[in-house]
N, C-alpha and C positions, 0 to 999 in steps of 0.2 A: 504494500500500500504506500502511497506517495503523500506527502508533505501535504498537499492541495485537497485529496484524497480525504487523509484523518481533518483535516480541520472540516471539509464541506461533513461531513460523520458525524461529530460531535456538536456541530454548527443545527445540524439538520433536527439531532436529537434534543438539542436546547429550544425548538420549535422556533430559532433565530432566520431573519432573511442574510443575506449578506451584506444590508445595509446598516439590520441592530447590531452585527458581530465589530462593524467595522468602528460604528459612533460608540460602542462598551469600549470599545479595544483602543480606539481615539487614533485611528490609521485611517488610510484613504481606503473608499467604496473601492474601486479602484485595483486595489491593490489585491485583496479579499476574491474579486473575479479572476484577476492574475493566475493568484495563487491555485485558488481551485479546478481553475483552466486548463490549466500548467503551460503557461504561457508566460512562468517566469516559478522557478523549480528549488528557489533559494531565498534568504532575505536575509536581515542582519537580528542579533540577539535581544538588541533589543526589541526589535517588533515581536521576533518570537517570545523573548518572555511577555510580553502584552496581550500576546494569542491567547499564549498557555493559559495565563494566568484568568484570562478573561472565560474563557473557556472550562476552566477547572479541571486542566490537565497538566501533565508535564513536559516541559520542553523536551525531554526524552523521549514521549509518547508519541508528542510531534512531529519528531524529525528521523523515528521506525526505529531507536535506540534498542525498547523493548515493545511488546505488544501485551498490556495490561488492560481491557476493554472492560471491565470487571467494575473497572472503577470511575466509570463514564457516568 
């Protein structure tokens, strides 16, 4: 599973668009279709911790570290 992948997953199961993910998470709309798209497959730390964190997962989970869906 890819980057774009788990966030549109956990994005989906928070009953979020990718508009609420992006104004919680205070990143560009933008960026969030990028991601999920995979029309850009990377980003920097701090956005990811802003994902994670928004999201209530871990940057690990994120980025396919490990797969813990247990705690979605």
């Amino acid at each position: 599973m890819t980057l774009g992948e788990r966030i549109k997953l956990v994005r989906d199961q928070r009953g979020w668009n990718q508009q609420e993910l992006a104004r919680r998470a205070h990143v560009r709309p933008a960026l969030i279709s990028e991601l999920e798209g995979e029309r850009k497959t990377d980003t920097t730390g701090s956005v990811l911790r802003r994902l994670a964190r928004t999201l209530g997962v871990s940057v690990d989970y994120l980025i396919g570290m490990y797969v813990d869906e247990g705690n979605l």
